[in-house]
C-alpha positions as CSV (number, residue, x, y, z in Angstrom):
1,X,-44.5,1.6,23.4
2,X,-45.6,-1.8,22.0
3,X,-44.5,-3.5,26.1
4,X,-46.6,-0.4,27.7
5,X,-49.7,-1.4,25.4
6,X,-49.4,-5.0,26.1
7,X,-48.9,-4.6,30.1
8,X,-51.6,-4.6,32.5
9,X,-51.6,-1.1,32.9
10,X,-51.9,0.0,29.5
11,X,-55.0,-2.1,28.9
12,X,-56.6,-0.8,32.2
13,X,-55.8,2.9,31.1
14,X,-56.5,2.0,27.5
15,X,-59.9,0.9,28.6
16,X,-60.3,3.6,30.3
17,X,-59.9,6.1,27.7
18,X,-62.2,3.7,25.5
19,X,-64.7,4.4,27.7
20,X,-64.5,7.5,27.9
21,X,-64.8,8.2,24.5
22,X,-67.7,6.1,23.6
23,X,-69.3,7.9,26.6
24,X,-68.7,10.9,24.8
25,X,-70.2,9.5,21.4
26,X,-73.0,7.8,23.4
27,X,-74.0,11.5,24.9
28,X,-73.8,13.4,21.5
29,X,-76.2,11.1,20.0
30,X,-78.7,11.3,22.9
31,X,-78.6,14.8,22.7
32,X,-79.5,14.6,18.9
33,X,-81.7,11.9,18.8
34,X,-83.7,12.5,22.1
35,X,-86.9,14.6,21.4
36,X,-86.3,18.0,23.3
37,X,-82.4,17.0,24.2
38,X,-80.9,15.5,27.6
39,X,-82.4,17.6,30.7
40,X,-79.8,18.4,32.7
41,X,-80.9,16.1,35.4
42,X,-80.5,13.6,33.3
43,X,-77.5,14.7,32.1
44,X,-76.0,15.1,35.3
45,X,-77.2,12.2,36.4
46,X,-75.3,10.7,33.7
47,X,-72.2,12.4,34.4
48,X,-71.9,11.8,38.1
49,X,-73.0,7.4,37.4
50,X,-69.7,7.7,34.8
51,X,-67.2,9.9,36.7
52,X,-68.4,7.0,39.7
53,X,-67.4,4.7,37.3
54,X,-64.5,6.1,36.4
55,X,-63.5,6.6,40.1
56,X,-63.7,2.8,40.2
57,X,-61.5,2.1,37.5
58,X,-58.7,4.8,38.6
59,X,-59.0,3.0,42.6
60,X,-58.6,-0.5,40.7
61,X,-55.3,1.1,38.7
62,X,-54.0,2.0,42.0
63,X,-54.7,-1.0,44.1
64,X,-53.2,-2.9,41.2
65,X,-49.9,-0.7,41.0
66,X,-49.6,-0.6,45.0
67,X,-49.7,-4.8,45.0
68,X,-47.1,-4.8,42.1
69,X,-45.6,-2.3,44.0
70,X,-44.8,-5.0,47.8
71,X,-44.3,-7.4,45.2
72,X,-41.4,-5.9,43.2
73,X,-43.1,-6.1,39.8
74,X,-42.1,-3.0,37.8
């Protein structure tokens, strides 16, 4: 477990899920401290710039395993 967490990978897919969850916390206290709440244009809006984002960092976890990949790195 320890190698996984220390490889390239792991950071980029512990990152990931770091995101994600402070995403999470970052919505629920908009949603309490916002007078009237998140719209949901703004809360779509929101949710489509982040799964974007998210889209970039699963294409950069590929590219990197498909390089490692031609280069015999396991």
């Amino acid at each position: 477990m320890k190698r996984f967490l220390t490889s390239d990978l792991g950071v980029y897919l512990l990152a990931g899920a770091f995101s994600a969850l402070v995403f999470g916390v970052a919505l629920a206290a908009l949603s309490v401290f916002v007078p009237g709440g998140l719209g949901d244009v703004q809360l779509a809006g929101l949710v489509v710039g982040f799964l974007l984002f998210l889209g970039a960092h699963v294409a950069a976890i590929w590219i990197y395993r498909e390089i490692g990949a031609r280069e015999g790195v396991p």
